[in-house]
VORO-691899 format. One record per residue: residue in three letters; x, y, z of N, C-alpha, C in turn. Coordinates in steps of 0.2 Angstrom, whole numbers, plus 5000, padded with zeros to 4 digits. Atoms other than C-alpha are relative to their C-alpha. Example, Ala and Ser with C-alpha at 12.3 -4.5 7.8 and 13.67 -1.06 7.14 Angstrom:
2
ALA500449945000506249785039500450065000/SER499649944999506849955036499650055003/
END
This chain:
491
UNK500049945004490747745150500350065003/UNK499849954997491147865162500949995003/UNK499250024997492747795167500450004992/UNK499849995006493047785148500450084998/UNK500249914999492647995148500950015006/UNK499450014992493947985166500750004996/UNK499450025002495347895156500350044996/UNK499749955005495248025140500450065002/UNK499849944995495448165151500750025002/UNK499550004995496748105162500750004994/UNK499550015005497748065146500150064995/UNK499949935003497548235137500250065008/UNK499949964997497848325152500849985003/UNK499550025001499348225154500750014995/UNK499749945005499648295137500350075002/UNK500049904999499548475141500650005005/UNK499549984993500748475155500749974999/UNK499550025002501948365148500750044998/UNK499549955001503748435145500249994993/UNK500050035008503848345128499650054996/UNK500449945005502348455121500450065001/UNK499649934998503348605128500350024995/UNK499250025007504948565118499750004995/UNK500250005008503948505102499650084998/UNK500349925000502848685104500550054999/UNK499449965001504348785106500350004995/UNK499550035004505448695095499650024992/UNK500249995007504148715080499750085000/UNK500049925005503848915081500850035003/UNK499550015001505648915084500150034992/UNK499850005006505848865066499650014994/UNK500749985004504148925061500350084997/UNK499949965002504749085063500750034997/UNK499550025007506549065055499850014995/UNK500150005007505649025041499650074998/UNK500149945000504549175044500450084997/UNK499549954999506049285043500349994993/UNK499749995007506949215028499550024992/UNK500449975006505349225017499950095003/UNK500049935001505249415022500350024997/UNK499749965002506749455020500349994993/UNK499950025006506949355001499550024997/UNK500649975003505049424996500050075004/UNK500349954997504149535008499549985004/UNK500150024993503249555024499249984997/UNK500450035002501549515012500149925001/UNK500250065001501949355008500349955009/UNK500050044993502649295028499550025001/UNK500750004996500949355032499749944998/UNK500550055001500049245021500449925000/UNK499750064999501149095023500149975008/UNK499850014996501449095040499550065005/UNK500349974997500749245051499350004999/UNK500750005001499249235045499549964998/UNK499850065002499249075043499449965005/UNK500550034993497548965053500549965002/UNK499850074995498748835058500550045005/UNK499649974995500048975065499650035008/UNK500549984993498549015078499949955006/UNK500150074998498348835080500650005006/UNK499050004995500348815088499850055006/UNK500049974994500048965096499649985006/UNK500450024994498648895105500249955003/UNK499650054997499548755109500450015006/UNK499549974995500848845118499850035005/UNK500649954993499348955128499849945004/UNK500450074997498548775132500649965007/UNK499550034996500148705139500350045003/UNK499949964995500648855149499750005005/UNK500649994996499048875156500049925005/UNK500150054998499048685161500449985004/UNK499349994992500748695171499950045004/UNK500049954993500348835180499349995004/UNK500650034995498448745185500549935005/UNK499950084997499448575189500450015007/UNK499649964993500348685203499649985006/UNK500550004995498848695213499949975006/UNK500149944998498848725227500550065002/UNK499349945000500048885224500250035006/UNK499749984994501348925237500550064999/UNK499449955002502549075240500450004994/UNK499550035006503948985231499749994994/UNK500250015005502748965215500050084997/UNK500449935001502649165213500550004993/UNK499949995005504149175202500049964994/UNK500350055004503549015192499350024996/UNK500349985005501949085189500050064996/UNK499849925003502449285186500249984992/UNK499450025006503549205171499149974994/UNK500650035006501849095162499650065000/UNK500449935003500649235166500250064995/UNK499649955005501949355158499949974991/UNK500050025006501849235143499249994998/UNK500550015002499949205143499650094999/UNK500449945001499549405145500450014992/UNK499849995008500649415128499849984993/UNK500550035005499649285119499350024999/UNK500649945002498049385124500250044998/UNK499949945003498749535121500050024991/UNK500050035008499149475103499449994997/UNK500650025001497349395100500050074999/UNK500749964999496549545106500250064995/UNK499449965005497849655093499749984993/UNK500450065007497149525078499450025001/UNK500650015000495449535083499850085000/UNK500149955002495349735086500350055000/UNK499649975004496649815079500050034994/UNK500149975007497149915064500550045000/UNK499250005005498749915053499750014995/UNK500049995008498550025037500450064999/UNK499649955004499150165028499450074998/UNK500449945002498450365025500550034996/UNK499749965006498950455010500050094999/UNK500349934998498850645012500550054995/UNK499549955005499550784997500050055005/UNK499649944996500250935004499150054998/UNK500649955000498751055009499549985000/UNK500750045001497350925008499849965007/UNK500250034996496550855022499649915000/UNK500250065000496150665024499949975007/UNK500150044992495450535038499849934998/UNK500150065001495350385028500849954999/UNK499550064998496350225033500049954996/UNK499850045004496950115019500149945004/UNK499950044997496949945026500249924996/UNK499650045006498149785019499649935000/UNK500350064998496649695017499550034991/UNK500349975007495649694999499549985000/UNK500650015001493749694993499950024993/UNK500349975006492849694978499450035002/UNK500549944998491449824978499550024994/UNK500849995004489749814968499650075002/UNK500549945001488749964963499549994996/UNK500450015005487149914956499350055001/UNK500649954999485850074956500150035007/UNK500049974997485650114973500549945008/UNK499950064994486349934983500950014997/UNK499550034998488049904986500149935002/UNK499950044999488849734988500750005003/UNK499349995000490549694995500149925000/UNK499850084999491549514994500950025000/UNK499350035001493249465000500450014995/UNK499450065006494849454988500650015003/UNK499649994998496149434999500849994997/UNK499750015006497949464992500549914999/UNK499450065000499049314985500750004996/UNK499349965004500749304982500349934993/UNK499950025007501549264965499949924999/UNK500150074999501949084969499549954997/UNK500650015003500149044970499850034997/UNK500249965003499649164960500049974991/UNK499950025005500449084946499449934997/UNK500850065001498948914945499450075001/UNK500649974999497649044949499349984996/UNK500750045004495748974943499550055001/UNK500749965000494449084938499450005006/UNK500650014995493449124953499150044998/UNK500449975001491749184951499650015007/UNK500549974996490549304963499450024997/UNK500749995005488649274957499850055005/UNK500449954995488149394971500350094997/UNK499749955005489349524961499950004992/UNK500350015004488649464946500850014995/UNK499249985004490849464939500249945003/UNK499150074998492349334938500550034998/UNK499249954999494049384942500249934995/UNK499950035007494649304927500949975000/UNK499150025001496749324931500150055006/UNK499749964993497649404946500749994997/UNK499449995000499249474947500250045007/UNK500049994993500049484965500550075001/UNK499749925002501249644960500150024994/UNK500050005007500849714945500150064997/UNK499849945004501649834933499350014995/UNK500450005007500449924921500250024996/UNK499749995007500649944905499450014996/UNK500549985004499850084897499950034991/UNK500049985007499250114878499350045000/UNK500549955003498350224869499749994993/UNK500250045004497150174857499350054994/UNK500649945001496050264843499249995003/UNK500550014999494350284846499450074997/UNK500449945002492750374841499450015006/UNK500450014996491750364858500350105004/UNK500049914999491550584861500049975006/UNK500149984993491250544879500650005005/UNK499750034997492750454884500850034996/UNK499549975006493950524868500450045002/UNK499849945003495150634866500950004999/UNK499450025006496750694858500549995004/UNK499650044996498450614864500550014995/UNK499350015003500250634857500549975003/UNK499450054999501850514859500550044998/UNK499449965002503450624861500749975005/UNK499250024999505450594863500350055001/UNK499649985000506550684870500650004999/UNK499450045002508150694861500550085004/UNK499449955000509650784871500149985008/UNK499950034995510550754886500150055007/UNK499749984993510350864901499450005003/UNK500550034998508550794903500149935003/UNK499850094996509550624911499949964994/UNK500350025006509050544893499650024997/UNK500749985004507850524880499649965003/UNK500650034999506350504890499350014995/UNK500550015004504750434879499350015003/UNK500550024997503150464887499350024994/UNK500649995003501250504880499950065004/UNK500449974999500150664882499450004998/UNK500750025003498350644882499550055005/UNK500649954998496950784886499449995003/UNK500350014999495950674892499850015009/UNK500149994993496150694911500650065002/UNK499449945002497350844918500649955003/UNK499650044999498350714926500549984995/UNK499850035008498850634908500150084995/UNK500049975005498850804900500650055002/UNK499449974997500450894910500549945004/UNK499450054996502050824912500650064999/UNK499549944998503550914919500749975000/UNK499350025001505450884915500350035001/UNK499449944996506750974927499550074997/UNK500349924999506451174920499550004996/UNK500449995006505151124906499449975001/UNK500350004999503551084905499550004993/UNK500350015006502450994892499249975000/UNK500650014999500650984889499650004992/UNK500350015004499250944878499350025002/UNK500849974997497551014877499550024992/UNK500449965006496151064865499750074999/UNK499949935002495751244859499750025006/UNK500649974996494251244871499949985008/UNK499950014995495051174885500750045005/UNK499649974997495951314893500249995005/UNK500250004993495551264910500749965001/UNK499150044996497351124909500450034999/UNK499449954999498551284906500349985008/UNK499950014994499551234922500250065002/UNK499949944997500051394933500749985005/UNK499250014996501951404937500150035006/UNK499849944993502551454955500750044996/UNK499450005002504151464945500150044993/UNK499749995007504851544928500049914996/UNK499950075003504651374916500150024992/UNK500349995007504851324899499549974998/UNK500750025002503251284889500149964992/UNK500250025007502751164874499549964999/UNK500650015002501051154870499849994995/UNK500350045009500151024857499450055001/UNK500849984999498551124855499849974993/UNK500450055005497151014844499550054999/UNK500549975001495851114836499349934998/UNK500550044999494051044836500049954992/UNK500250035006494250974816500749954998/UNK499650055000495750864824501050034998/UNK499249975001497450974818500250035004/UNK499649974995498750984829500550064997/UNK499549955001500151144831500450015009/UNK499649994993501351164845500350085001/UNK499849954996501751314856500650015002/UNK499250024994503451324862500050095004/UNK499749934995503851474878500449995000/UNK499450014996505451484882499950035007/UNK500049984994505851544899500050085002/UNK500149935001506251714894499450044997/UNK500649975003504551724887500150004990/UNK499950005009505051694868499649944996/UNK500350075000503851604859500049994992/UNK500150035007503751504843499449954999/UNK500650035000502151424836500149984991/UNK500350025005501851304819499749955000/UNK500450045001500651184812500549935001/UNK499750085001501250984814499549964993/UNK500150045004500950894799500049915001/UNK500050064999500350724803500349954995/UNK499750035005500850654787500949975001/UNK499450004999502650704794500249965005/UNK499850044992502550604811499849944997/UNK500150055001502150454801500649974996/UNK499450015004503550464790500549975003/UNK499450044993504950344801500750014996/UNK499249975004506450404787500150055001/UNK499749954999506150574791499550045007/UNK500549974992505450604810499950075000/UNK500349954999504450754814500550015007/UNK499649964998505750864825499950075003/UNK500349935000505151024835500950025005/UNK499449984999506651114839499850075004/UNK500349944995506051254854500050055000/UNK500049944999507051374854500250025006/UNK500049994993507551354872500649994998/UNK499250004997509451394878499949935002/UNK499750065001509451214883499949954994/UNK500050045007509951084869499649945002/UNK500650055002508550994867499650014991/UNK500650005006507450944853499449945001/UNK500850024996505650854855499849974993/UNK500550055007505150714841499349985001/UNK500550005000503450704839499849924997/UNK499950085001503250494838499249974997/UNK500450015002501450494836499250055001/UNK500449965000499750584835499349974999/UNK500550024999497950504840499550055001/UNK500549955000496550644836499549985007/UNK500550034995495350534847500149945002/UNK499950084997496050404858499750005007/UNK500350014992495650314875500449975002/UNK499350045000497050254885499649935003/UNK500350054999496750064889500849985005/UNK499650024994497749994904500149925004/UNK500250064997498349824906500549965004/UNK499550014994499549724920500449944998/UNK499650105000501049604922500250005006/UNK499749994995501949534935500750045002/UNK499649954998503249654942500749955002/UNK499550064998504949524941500450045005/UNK499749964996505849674952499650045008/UNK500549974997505249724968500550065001/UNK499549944999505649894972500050015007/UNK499450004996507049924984500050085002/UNK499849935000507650084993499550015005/UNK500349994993507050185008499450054997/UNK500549965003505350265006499649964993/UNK500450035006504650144991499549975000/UNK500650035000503150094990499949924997/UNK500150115006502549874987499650024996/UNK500350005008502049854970499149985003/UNK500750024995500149834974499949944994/UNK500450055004498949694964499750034996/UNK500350005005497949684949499549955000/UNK500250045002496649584943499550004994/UNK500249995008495749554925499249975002/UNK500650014999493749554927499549994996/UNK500550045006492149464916499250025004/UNK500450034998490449484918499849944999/UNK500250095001489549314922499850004995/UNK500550015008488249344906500550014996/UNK499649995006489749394895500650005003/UNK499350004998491449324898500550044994/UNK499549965004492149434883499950075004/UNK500049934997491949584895500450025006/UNK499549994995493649574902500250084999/UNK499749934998494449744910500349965005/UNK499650014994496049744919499950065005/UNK500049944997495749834938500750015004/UNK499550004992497349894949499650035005/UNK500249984994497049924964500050075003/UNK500449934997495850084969499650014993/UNK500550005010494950044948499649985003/UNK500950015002493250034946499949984989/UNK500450005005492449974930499449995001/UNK500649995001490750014922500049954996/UNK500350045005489649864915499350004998/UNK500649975000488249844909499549924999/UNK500350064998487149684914499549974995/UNK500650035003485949564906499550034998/UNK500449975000484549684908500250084998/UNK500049935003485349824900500250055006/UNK500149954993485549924919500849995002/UNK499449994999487249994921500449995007/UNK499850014994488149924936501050015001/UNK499249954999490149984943500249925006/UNK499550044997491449854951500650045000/UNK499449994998492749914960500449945004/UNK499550044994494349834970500350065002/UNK499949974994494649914984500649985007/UNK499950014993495849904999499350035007/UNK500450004994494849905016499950065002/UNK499949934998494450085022499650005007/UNK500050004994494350135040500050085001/UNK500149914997493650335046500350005006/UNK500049984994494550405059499550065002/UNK500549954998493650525070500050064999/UNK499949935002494550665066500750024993/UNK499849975007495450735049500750015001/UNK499149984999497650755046499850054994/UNK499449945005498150905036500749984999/UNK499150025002499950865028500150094998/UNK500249955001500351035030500850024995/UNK499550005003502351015023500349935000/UNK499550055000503250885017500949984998/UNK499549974998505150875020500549934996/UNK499750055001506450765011500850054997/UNK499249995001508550765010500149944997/UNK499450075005509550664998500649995002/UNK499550025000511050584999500650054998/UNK499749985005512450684994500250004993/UNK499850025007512650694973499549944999/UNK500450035001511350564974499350044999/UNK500649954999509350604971499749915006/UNK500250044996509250444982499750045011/UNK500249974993508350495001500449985004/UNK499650034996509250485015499450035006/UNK500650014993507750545028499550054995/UNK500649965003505950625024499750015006/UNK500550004995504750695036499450054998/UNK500749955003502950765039499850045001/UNK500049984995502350905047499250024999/UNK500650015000500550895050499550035005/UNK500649994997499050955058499349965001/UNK500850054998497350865068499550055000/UNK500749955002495750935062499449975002/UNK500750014997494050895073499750034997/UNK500750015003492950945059500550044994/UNK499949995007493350945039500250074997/UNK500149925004492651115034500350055007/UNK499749974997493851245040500350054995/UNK499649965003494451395032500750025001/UNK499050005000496351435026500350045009/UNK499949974996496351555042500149955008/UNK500250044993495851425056500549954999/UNK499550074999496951285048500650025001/UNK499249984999498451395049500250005007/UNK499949994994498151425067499949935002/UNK500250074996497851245071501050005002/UNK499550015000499551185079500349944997/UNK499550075005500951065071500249975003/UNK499750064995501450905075500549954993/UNK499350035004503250825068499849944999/UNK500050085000503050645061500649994995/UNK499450025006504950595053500049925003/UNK500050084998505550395052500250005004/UNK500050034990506050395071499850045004/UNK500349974996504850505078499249994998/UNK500950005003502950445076499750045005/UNK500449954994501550535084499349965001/UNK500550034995500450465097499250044999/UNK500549934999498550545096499549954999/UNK500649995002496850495101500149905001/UNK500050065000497450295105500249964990/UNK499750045008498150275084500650055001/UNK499449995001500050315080500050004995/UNK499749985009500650375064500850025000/UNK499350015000502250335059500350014992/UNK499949995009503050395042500449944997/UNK499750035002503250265031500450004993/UNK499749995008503550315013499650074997/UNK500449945004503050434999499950004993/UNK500150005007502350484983500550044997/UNK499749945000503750554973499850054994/UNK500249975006503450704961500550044998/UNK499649945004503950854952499950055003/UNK499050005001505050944956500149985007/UNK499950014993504950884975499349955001/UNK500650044997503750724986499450065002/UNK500549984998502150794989499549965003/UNK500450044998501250664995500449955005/UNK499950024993501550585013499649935000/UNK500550044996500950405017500349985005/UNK499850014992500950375036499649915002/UNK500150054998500750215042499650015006/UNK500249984992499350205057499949945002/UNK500250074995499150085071499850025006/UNK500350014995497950055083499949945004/UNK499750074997498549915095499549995008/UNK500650024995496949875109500549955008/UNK499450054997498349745116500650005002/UNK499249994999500049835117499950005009/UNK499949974992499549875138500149915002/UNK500150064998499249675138500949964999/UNK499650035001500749635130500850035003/UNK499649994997501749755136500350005010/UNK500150024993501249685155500449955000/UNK499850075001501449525150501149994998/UNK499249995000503449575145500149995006/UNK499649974993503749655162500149945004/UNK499850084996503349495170500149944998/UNK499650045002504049385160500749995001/UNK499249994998505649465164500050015008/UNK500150004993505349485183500149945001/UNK499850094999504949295184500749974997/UNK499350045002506349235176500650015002/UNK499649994995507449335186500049985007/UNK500450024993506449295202500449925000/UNK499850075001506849115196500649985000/UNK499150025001508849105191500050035008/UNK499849974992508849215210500049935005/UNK500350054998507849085217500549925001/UNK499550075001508948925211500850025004/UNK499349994998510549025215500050005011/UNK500150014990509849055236500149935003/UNK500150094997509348865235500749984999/UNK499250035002511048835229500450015006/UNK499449974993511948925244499849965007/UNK500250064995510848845256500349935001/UNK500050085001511048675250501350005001/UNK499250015000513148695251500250025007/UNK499750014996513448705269499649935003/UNK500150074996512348535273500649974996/UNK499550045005513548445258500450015007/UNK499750014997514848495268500249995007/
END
């Protein structure tokens, strides 16, 4: 038996050391990562994670290749001067496999989002959860992301400890929002569909105005400025840095609308809208402003009491261009007791349900969140376009670090500033932050997201380089001496 145990030994260690494994290890992340490369660069750096990077068998190879390094530089034994640049060279290669692990294992690769003047310290992380709320408990469960490929079979999973089944996923998901009547006072309220007909607004853009959030209830177009609201909601008047023009639906409490229009010079026209007349499709409701620019503003539709409803598809385009953000996911959710109580969430939604027992409980989807120890102020954010293009040709941050939240306007001014543009990251505190994209708005980006990394392993890997290139010159020096030597015995 023991000589059995002896024999396996000697023939797996015989394995490990072999120059065959060597070749076959190398030779397959070689072409692993080839393959690695092409699906980036035909998808995105999501789907080489999940196919290959982050792959269990890509760990497997890699340990393969640690196994057999490891194994030729015991087989040496007992190690002589001559072995120095032999093993500089593997060790250089095994401090980079550690380094890596220990980079995988406590590391942290995500994303901070910061508007101009607002202070954050939470770390978005490219890893997702769903997220129970039931009364005073919390649950969290896995939903890591997938890409289209697979996405496309996708099978109803269900989480009984969440008491939901994700019902459909979408791995980049456009929404697609409507608005829809309703009589629910809590969640209600009034919502108009307008067109702009004239051309120095870049086309007729069509969008919605809805009063139910201030988000949805202002929207800005170059010098003009359209909003909706109701009589007794003065509070979403938005407050111009600038001179603007103004066209306000105002909705009275017994559901009739009438439109405001400012110009810019302060001139103002105001009459009733006739619903009757926005229904009319042979003769459209037309509000004509009154503003030196030519424009006119069709009133397309008119919901006294709607709620918008928001649902996802897959995104056949990804978006391209420096500074754009990846399309994130989606997915469509059921309670277990009642599979007719699907809602679609994007990613950072919650929905409210209401359980078997009547007791209201909250689902969200969530990316991973990670607290730093101290707080970023975005205190300006900075972007140039191309010439006659609105395309960017660089952006940058210019930010402040805050060791405790509450801080009045006087102390954060005094705090000093630290430059973050795309080739100048900032080191602080053992995490990097590197500007990767942005949100864009009106009438300029407001919104910075920085990319942070905390790398536990760069010292190991970065060791691990130095002497892997040492050895390897140690080694060609090596062969080259032996070579001079060896040519005056020949002759």
């Amino acid at each position: 038996m023991n000589r059995t145990i002896e024999s396996l030994l000697e023939k797996i260690w015989s394995l490990l050391i072999s120059l065959k494994l060597a070749v076959l290890v190398i030779a397959s992340l070689a072409l692993t990562l080839a393959a690695a490369t092409i699906l980036e660069s035909k998808y995105d750096t999501r789907t080489a994670q999940y196919f290959v990077y982050r792959a269990p068998w890509f760990y497997v190879l890699l340990g393969f290749l640690g196994l057999n390094i490891l194994a030729v530089a015991l087989s040496r034994l007992p190690w002589k001067k001559k072995h120095i640049p032999f093993l500089m060279a593997h060790a250089g290669i095994l401090m980079i496999l550690s380094g890596s692990w220990l980079t995988y294992v406590s590391g942290l690769d995500g994303v901070i989002r910061i508007g101009e003047g607002e202070v954050n310290s939470t770390v978005e992380l490219d890893q997702f959860v769903l997220l129970m709320r039931d009364g005073e408990t919390s649950k969290i469960a896995e939903f890591p992301w997938i890409p289209e490929s697979v996405a496309r079979d996708f099978q109803p999973k269900a989480f009984p400890e969440l008491k939901v089944r994700v019902e459909k996923y979408i791995s980049d998901a456009e929404p697609r929002i409507r608005f829809l009547p309703s009589s629910d006072a809590a969640r209600a309220a009034p919502a108009v569909k307008i067109k702009i007909l004239g051309a120095p607004m870049g086309g007729p853009p069509e969008f919605w105005l809805w009063a139910g959030t201030p988000a949805w209830a202002s929207q800005r177009l170059g010098p003009a400025r359209f909003l909706i609201r109701k009589e007794s909601q003065k509070d979403l008047e938005p407050s111009a840095a600038t001179p603007e023009a103004r066209l306000d639906f105002v909705v009275s409490d017994q559901g009739k609308i009438r439109f405001e229009a400012i110009s810019i010079r302060g001139e103002k026209k105001t009459a009733t809208i006739d619903p009757a007349r926005i229904e009319n499709k042979e003769e459209p409701f037309v509000i004509d402003p009154g503003w030196r620019m030519p424009i006119r503003i069709e009133v397309k539709a008119f919901l006294p009491m709607a709620v918008n409803q928001t649902d996802y598809i897959q995104r056949k385009v990804k978006p391209v261009g420096m500074g754009t953000a990846q399309p994130e996911p989606a997915l469509q959710l059921s309670l277990l007791q009642n599979p007719e109580s699907k809602l679609w969430l994007g990613l950072g939604d919650r929905a409210d349900f209401t359980d078997e027992m009547g007791l209201p409980i909250s689902v969200g989807y969530f990316p991973k969140r990670v607290i730093l120890p101290y707080g970023i102020r975005l205190k300006r954010f900075e972007m140039t376009t191309n010439p006659g293009t609105m395309e960017a040709a660089s952006y940058s941050s210019t930010v402040q670090i805050i060791d405790a939240l509450k801080k009045n306007e006087a102390e954060l001014d005094a705090l000093p500033v630290h430059h973050i543009s795309m080739n100048e990251p900032l080191p602080m505190q053992g995490y990097t932050f590197y500007q990767a994209s942005y949100i864009p708005d009106q009438p300029r980006p407001t919104v910075t997201i920085l990319s942070v990394n905390h790398d536990p392993g760069r010292f190991l890997k970065y060791s691990g380089s130095i002497l892997l290139i040492l050895g390897s010159i140690l080694l060609y020096l090596s062969k080259v001496i032996q070579k001079k030597k060896k040519e005056p015995v020949r002759a």
